[in-house]
C-alpha positions in Angstrom: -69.5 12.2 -56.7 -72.0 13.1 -59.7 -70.3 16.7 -59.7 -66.7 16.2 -59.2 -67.6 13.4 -62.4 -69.6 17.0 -64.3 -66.2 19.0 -63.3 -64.0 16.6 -64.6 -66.2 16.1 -67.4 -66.9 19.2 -68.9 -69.7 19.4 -71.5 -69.8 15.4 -71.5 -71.2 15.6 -67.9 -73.0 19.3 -68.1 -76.2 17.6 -70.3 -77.2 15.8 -66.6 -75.8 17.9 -63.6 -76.9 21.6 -62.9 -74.4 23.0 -60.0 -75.3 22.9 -56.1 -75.4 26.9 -55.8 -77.5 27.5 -58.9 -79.5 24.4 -58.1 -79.7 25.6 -54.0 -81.5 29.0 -55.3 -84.2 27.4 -57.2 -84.6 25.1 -54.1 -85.3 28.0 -51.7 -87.0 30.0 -54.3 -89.9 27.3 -54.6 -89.7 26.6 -50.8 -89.8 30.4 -49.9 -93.4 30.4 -51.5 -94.5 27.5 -50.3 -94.6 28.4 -46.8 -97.7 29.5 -45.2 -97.5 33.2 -44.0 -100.0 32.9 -41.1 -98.2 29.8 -39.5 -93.9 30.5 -40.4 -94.4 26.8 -41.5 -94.2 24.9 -44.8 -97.3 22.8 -45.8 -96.9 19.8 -47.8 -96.0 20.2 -51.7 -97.9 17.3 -52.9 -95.9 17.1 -56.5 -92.9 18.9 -57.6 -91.5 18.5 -61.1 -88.4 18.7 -63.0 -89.4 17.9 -66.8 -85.1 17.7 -67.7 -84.6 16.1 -64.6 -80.8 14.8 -65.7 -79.4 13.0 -62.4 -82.3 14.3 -60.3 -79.8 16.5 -57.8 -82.7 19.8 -58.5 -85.1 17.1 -57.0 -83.6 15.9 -54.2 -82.1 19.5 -53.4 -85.8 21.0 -53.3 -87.1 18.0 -51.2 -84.1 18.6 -48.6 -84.9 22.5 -48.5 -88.4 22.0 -47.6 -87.6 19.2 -44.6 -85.3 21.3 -43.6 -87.8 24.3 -43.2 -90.2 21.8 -41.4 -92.3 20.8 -44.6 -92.8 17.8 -46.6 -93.2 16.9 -49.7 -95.7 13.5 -51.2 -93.9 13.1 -54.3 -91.7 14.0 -56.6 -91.4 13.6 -60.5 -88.7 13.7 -63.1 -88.9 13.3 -66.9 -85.2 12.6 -68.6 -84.7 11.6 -72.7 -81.1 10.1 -71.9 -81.0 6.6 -71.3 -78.0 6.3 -68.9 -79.2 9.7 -67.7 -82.5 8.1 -66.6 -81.2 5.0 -64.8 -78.6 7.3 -63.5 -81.7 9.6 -61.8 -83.6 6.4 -60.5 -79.7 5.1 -58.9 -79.6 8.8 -57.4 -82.9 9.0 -55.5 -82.3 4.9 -54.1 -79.0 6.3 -52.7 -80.9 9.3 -51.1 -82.9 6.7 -49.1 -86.5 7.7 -50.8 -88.7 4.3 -51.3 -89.9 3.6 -54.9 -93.4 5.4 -54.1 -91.4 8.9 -53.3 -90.4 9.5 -56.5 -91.4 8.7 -60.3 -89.2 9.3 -63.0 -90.0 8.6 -66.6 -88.0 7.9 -69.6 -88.7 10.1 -72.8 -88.8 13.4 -74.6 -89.9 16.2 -73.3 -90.6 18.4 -75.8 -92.7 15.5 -77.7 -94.6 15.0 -74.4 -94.4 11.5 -74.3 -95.6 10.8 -70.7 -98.8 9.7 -70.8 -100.0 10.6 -67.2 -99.6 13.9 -68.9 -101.7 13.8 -72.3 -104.6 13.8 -70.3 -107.3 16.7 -72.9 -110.2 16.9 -69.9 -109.4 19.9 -67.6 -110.7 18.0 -64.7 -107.9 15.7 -64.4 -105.0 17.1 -65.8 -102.3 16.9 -64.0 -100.7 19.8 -62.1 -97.7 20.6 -59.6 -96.9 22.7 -56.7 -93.3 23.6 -57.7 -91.6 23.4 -60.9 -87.8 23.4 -61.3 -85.5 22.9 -64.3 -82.6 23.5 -65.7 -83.3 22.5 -69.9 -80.6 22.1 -72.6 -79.7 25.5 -73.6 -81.2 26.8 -77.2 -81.3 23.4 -78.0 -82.8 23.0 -81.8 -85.9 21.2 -82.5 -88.5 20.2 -85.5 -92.0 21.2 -84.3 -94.7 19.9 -86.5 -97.8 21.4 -88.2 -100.0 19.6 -85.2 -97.8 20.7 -82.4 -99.3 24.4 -83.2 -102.6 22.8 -81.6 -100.8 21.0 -78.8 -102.4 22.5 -75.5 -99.2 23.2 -73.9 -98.3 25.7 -76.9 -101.7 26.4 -78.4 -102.4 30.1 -76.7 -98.6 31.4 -77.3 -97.6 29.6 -80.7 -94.4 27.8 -80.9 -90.5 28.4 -80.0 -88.6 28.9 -83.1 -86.8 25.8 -84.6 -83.7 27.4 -83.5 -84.7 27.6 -80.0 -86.5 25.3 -78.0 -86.3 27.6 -75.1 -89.7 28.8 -75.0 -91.3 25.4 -75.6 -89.6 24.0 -72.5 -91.2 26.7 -70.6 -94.1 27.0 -71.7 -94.2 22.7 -71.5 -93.7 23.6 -67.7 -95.6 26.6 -67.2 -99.0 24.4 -68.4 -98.4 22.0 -65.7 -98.2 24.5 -63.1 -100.6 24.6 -60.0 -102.7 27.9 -59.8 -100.5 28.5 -56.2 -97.3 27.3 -58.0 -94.0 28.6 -58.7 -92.1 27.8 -61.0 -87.7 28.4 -62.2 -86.2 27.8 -64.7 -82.3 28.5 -65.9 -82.2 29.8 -69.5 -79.7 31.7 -71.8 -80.2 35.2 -72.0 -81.6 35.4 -75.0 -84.7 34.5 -74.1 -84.9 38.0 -72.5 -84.5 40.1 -75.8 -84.8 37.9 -78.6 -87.5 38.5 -81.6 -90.1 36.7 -84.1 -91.7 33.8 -82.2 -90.1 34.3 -78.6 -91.0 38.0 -78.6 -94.6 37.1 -79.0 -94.7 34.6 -76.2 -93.1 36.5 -74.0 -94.9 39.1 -74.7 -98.0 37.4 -73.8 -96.6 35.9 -70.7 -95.9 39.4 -69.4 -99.4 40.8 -70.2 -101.2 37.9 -68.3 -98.6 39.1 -65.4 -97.3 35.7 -65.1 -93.4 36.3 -65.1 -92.6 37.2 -61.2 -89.0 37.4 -61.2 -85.5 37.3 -63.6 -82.6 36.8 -62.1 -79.1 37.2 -63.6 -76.2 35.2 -62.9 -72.4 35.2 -63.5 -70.5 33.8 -66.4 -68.9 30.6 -66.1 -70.8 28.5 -63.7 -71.5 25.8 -65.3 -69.7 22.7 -66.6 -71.1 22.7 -70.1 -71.3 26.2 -71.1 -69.1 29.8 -70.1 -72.0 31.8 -71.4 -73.8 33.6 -68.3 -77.7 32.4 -68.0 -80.7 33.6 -65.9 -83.7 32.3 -63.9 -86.9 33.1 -64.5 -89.7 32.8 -62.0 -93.7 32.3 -63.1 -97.0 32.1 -61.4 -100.1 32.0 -62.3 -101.5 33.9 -59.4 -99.0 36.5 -59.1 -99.8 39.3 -56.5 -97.5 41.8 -58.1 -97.9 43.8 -61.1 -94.5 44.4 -61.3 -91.4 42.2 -62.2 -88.5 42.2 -60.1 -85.2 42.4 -62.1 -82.0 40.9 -59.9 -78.9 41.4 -61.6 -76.1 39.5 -60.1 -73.7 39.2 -62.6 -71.1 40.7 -60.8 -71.5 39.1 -57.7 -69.5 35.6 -57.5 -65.7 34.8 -56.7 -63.7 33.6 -59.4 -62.0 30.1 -59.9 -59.5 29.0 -62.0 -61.9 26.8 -63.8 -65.3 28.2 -62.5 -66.4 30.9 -61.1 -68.9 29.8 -57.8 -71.1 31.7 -55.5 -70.4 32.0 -52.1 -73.1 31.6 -49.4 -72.6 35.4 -48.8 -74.0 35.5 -52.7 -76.7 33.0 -52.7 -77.9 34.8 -49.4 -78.2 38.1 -50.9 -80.2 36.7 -53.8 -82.3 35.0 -51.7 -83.4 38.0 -49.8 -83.4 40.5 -52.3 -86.1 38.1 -53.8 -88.2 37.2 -50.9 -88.6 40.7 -49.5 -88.5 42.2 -53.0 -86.0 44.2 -51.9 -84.5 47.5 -54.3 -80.8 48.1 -54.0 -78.5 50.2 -56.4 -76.9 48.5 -59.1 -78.2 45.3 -58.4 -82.3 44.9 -58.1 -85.1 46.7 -59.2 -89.0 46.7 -59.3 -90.0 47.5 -62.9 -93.8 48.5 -63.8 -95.6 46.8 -66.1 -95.9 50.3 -67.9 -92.0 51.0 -68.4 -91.3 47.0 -69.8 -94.7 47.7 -72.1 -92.5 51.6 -73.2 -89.4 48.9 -73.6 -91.2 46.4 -76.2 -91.4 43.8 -73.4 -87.7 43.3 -74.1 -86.5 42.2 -70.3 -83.2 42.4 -71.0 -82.0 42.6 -67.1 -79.5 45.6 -68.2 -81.8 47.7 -69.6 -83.8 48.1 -66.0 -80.5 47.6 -63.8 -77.5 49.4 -64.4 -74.0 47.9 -62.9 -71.9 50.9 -64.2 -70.9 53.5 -61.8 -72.1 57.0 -62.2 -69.1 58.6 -64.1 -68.1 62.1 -61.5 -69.3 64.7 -62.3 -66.8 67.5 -63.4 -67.4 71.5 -62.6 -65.7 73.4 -65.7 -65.0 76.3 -64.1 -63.2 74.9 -61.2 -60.9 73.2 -63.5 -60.1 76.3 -65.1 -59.6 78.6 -61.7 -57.1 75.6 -60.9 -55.4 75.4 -63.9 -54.8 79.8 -63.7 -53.3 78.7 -60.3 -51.2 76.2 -61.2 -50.0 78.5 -64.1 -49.1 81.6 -61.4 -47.4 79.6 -59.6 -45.3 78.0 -62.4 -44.2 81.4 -63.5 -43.8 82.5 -60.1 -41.1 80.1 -59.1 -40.0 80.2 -62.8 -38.8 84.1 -61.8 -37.3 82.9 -58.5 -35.3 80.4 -61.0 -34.4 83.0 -63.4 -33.3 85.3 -60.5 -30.4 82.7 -59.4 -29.2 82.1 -62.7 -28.8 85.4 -63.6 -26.3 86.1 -60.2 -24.3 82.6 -61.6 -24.0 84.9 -64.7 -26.1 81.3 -66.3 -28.4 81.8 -69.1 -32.1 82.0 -68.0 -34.5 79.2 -69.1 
């Protein structure tokens, strides 16, 4: 119901509702690595968090991933600014049949950190979560303060620029996250390449090896926006020190309204990112050393080319064709002139 109301809706309904497909590969990506390689089974994600939790579908789609795969999860939390979006969240999970102590979702701003439970300055008890998903307001502006520059969720990167709170949302996130933790999140693009402030945290983020995974998707997918976005995966403890680039812009079938991924799609992405998988044209393990040679920019086109190969064209077999082509020509041309001169016609 709460997405035919976002179709319908447009950018109205867009601010609280992030689209089953795109929403369906975050689920898997945080239940993928929460399974247990010696056993094949999931173990219990004791706290997953969306910190723009809108209606709550991320939650509720990550929690039904990891039953389904045999886990369990002990609770999970949501953070939404929106009034109506809030109560709307809280009316979501009740429908879904989880009991009051499944799920806690709290009203107020993210980016101001206004959950207590989560201002907690000793080390020993902050808070932290086994899977983080979210899918923030897109380059949303925002007026950082002189103090936030010593919050501790911003304090070793520096801040997101005023005109983009991209970073902030991430790195509000990526402070929360469990040392065994995963975390995706859907951003614009220009997170990727952008300068000034974002360079520098991104930067950063790359050096400490914490960004596993970006992931490019297709244009048009979503209710409030056309532009296409990506999804970036962090860990802390990242085996890798590479980053795997998955560029799937091309790959989706087109609506009249939307375009959409087909299971076919969502499949392909799935695999290419569980098994790290290299395939032309569309993913590609990039060293630390050649993103470092590329000023960190991670732009996903700059690592994974769509184009075709233009052919390749041999000179001098174009030429001994053409000198055929031209014998021939004035060949039959003399055959021609031949007849016209027994019709007594003028030659051509």
């Amino acid at each position: 119901m709460i997405g035919q109301f976002a179709a319908g809706s447009g950018k109205k309904a867009g601010e609280f509702y992030t689209p089953q497909q795109i929403s369906s590969i975050l689920s898997e990506i945080v239940t993928l690595d929460s399974q247990d390689p010696t056993t094949g089974l999931k173990p219990k994600l004791e706290k997953v968090l969306d910190f723009a939790s809108g209606s709550g579908s991320l939650l509720l789609n990550v929690r039904k991933r990891i039953k389904e795969n045999g886990g369990s999860v002990g609770k999970i939390y949501g953070q939404e600014k929106n009034i109506t979006t809030y109560n709307l969240a809280r009316m979501n999970m009740l429908l879904h049949g989880m009991k009051d102590t499944e799920f806690e979702i709290f009203h107020g701003d993210t980016l101001l950190n206004q959950w207590d439970e989560l201002n907690e300055m000793n080390p020993a008890k902050k808070v932290e979560f086994d899977a983080i998903v979210a899918n923030p307001p897109f380059s949303l502006r925002w007026e950082p303060n002189e103090a936030m520059a010593e919050d501790f969720r911003f304090k070793s990167y520096g801040l997101a620029p005023k005109s983009a709170a991209d970073f902030a949302f991430l790195l509000h996130g990526f402070h929360f996250l469990s040392q065994n933790g995963t975390m995706a999140i859907i951003l614009p693009h220009g997170v990727l390449f952008r300068g000034g402030a974002e360079e520098r945290i991104r930067t950063k983020l790359l050096k400490d090896n914490n960004i596993d995974t970006v992931i490019g998707l297709p244009s048009n997918l979503f209710y409030s926006t056309g532009i296409p976005v990506c999804i970036i995966i962090l860990k802390k403890c990242k085996k890798e020190d590479d980053v795997l680039f998955i560029n799937a812009s091309e790959h989706f079938e087109k609506g009249k309204r939307q375009n959409t991924l087909s299971e076919s799609h969502f499949e392909k992405i799935i695999d290419t990112y569980k098994y790290r998988n290299e395939l032309p044209r569309y993913s590609r393990r990039v060293s630390m050393e050649e993103i470092e040679k590329q000023g960190y920019n991670l732009n996903i086109s700059r690592y994974v080319n769509t184009s075709l190969e233009e052919e390749k064209i041999d000179l001098r077999q174009v030429n001994l064709k053409l000198k055929a082509i031209n014998l021939e020509i004035e060949k039959f041309t003399n055959e021609h002139n031949k007849f016209l001169d027994e019709l007594g016609l003028p030659r051509i």
